[in-house]
PyMOL Python script that loads the backbone (N, CA, C, O; Angstrom):
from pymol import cmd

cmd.read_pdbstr("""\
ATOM      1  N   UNK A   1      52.977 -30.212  26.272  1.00  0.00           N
ATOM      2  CA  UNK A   1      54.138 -29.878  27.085  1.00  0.00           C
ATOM      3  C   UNK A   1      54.821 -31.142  27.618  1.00  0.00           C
ATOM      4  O   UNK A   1      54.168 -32.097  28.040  1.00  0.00           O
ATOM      5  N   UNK A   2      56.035 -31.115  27.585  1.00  0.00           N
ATOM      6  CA  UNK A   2      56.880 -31.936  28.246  1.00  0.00           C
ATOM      7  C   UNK A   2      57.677 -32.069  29.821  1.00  0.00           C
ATOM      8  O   UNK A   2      58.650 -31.370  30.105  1.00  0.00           O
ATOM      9  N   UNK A   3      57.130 -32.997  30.680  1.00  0.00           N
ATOM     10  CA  UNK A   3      57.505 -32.368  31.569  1.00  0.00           C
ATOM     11  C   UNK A   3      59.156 -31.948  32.138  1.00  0.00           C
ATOM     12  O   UNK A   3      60.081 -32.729  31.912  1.00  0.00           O
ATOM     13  N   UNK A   4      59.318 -31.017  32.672  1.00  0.00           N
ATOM     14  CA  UNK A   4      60.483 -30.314  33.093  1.00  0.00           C
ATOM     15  C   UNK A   4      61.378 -30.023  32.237  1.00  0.00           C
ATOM     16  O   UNK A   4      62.592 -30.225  32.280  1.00  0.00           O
ATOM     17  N   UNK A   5      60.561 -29.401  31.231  1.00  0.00           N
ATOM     18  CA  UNK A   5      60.894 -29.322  29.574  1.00  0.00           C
ATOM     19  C   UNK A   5      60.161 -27.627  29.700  1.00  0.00           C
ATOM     20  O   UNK A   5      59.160 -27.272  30.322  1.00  0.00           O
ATOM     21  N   UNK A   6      61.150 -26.791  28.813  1.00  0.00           N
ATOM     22  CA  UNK A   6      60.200 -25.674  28.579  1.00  0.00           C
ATOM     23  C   UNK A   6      59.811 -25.822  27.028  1.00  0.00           C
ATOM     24  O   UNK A   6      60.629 -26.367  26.288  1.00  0.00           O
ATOM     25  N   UNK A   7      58.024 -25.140  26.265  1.00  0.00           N
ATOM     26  CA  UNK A   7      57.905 -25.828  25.616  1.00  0.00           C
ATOM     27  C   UNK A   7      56.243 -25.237  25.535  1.00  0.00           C
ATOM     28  O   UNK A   7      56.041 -24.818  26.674  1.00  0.00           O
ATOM     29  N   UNK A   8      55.162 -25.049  24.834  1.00  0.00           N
ATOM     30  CA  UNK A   8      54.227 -25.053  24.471  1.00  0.00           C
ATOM     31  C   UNK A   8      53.159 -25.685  24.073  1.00  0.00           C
ATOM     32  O   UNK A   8      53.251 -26.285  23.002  1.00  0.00           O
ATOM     33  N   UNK A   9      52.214 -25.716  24.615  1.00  0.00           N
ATOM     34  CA  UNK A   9      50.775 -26.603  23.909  1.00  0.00           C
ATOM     35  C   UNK A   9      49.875 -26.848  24.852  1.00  0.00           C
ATOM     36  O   UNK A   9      50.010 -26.581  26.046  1.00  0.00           O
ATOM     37  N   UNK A  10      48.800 -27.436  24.259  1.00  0.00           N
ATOM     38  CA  UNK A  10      47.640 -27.740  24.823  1.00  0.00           C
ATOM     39  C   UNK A  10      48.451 -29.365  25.995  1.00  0.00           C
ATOM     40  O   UNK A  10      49.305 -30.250  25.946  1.00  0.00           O
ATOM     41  N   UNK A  11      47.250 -28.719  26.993  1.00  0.00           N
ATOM     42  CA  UNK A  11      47.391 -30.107  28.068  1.00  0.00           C
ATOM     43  C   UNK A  11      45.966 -30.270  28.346  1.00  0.00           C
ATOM     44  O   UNK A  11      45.200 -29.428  28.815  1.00  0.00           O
ATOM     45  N   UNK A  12      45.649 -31.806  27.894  1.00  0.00           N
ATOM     46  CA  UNK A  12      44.451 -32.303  27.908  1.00  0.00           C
ATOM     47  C   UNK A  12      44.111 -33.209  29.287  1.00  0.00           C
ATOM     48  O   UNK A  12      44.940 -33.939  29.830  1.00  0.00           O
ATOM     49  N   UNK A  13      43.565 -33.133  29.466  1.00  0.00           N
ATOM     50  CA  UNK A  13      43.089 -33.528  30.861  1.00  0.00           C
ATOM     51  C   UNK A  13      42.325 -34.403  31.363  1.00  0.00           C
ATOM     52  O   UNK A  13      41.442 -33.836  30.720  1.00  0.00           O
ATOM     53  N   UNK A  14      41.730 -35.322  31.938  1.00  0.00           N
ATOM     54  CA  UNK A  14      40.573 -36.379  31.903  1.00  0.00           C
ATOM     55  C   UNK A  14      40.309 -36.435  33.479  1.00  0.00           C
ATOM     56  O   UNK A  14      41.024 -36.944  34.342  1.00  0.00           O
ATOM     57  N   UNK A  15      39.068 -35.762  33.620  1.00  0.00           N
ATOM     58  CA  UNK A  15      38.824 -36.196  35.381  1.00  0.00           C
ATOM     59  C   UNK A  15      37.635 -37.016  35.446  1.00  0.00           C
ATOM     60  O   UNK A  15      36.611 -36.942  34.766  1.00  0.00           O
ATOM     61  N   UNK A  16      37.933 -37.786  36.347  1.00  0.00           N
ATOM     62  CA  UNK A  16      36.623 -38.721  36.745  1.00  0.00           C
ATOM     63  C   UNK A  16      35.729 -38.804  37.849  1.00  0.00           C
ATOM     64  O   UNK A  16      35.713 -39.873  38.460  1.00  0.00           O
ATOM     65  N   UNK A  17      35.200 -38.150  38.114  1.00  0.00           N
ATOM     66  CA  UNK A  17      34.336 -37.720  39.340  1.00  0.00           C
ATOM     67  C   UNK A  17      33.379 -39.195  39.977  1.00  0.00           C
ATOM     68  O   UNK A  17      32.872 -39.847  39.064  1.00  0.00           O
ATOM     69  N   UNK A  18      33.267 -39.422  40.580  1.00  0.00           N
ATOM     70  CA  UNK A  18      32.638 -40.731  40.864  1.00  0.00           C
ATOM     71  C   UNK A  18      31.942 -39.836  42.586  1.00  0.00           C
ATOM     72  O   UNK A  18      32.535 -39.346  43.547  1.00  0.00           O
ATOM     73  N   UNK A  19      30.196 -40.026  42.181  1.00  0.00           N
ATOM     74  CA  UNK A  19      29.518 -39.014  43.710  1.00  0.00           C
ATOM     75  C   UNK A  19      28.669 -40.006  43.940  1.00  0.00           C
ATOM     76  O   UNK A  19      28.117 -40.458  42.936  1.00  0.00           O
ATOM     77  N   UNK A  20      28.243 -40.751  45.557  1.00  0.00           N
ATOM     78  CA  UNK A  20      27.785 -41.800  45.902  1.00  0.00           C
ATOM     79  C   UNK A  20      26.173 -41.203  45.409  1.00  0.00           C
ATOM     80  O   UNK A  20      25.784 -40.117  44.978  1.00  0.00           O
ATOM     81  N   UNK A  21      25.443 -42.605  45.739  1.00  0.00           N
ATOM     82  CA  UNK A  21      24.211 -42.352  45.257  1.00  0.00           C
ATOM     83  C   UNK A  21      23.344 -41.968  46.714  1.00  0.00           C
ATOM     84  O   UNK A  21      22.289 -41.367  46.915  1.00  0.00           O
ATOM     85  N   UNK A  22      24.255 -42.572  47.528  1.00  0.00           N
ATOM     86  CA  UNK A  22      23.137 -42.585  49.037  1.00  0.00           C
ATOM     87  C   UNK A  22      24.012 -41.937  49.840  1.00  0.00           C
ATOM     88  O   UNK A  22      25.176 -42.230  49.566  1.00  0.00           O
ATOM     89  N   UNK A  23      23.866 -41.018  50.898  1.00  0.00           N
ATOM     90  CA  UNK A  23      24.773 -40.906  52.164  1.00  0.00           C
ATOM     91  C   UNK A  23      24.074 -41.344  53.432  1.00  0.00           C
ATOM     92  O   UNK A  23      22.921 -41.705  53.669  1.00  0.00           O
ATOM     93  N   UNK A  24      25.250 -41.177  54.226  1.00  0.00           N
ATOM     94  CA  UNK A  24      25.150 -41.814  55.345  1.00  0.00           C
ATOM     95  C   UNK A  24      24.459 -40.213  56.396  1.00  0.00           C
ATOM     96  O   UNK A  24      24.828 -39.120  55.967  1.00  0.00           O
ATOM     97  N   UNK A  25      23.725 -40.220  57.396  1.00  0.00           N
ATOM     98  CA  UNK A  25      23.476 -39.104  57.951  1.00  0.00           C
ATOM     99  C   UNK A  25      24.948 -38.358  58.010  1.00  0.00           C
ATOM    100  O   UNK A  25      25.307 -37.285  57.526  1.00  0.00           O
ATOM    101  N   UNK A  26      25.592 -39.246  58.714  1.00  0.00           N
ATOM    102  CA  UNK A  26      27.203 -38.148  59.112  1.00  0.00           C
ATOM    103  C   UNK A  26      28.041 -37.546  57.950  1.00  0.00           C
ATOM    104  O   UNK A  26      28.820 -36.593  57.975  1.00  0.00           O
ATOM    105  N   UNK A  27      27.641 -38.426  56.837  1.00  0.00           N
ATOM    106  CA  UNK A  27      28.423 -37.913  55.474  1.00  0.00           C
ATOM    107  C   UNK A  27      27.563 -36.914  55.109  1.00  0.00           C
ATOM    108  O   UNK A  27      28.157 -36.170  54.329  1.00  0.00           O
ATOM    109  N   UNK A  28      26.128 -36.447  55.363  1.00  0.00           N
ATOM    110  CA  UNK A  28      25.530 -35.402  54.702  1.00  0.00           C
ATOM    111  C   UNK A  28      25.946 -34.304  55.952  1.00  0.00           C
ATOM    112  O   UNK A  28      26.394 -33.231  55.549  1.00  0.00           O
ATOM    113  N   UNK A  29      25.855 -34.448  57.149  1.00  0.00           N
ATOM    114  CA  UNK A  29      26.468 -33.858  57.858  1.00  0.00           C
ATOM    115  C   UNK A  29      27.635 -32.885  57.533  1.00  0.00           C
ATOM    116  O   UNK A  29      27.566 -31.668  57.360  1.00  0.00           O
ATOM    117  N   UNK A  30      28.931 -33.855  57.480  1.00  0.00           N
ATOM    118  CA  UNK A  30      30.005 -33.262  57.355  1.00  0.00           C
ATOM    119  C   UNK A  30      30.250 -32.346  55.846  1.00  0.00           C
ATOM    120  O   UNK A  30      30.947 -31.353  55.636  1.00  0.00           O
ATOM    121  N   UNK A  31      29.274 -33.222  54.845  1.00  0.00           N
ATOM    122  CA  UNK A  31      29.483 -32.031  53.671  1.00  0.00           C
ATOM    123  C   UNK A  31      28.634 -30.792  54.035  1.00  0.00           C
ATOM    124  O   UNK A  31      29.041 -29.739  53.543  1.00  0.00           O
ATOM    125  N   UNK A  32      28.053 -30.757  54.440  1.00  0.00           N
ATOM    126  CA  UNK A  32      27.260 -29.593  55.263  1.00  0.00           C
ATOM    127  C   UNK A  32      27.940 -28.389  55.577  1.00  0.00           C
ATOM    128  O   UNK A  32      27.951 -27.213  55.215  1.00  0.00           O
ATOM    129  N   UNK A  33      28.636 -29.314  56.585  1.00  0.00           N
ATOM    130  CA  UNK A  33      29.817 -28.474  57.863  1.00  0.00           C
ATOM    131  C   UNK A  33      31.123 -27.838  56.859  1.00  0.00           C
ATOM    132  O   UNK A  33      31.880 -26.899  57.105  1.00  0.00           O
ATOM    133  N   UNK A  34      31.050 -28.875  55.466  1.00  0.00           N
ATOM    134  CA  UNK A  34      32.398 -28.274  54.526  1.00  0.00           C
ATOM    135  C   UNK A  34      31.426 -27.263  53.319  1.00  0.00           C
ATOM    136  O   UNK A  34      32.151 -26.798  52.440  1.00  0.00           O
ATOM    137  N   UNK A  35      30.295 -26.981  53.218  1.00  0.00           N
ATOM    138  CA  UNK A  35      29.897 -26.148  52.529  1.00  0.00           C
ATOM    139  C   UNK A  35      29.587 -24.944  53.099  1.00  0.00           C
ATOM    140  O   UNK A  35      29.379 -23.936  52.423  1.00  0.00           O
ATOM    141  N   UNK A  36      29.531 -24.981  54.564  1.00  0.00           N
ATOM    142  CA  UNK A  36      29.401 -23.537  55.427  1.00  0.00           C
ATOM    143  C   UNK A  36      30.284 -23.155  55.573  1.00  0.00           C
ATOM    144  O   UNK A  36      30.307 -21.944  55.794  1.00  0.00           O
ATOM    145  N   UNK A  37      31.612 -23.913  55.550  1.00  0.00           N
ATOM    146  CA  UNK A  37      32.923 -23.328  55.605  1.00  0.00           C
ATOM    147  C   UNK A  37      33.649 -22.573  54.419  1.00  0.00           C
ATOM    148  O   UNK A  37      34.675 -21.899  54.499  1.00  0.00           O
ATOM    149  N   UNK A  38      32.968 -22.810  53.426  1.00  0.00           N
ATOM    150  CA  UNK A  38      33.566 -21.974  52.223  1.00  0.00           C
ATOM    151  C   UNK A  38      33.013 -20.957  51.741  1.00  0.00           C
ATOM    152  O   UNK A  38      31.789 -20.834  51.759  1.00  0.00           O
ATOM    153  N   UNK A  39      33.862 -20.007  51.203  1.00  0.00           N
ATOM    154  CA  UNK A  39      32.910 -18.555  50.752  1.00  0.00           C
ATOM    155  C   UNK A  39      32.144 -19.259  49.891  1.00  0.00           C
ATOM    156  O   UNK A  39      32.195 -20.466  49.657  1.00  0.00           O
ATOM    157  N   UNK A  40      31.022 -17.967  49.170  1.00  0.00           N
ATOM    158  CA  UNK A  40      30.234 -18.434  48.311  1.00  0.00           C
ATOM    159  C   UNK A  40      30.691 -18.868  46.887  1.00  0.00           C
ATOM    160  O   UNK A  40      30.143 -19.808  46.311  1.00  0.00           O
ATOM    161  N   UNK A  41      31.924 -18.008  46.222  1.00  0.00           N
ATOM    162  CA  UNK A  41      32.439 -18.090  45.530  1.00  0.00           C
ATOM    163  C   UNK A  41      33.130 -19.465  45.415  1.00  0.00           C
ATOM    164  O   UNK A  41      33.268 -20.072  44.353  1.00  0.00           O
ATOM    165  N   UNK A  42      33.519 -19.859  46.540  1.00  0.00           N
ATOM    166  CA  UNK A  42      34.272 -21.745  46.133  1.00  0.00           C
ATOM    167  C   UNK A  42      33.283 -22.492  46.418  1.00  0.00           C
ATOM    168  O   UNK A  42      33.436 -23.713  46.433  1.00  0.00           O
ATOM    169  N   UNK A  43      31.942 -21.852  46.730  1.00  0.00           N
ATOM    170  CA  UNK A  43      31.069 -23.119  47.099  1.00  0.00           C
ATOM    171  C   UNK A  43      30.613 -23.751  46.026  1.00  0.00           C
ATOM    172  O   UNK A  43      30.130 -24.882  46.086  1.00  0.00           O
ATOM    173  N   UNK A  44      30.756 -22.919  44.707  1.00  0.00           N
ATOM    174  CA  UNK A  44      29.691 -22.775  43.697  1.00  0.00           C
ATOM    175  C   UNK A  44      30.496 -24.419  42.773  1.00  0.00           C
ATOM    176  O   UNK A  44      29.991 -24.855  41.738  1.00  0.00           O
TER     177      UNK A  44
END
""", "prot")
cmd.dss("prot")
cmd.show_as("cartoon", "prot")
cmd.util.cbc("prot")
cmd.orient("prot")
């Protein structure tokens, strides 16, 4: 696809996830506090 083009096809994608190796207490914390906050369904 082209953008702001109408038009058909595959869109290929490339994500790069980069997840620390160590946390900090407050960083395991707060992902904590953001995994109780989501249903189960987006937790997954």
């Amino acid at each position: 696809p082209h953008l702001h083009r109408s038009g058909r096809g595959d869109q290929l994608v490339t994500l790069r996830v980069v997840t620390p190796d160590k946390l900090t207490k407050k960083q395991r914390q707060l992902f904590q506090e953001l995994a109780n906050s989501l249903s189960p369904a987006e937790s997954r």
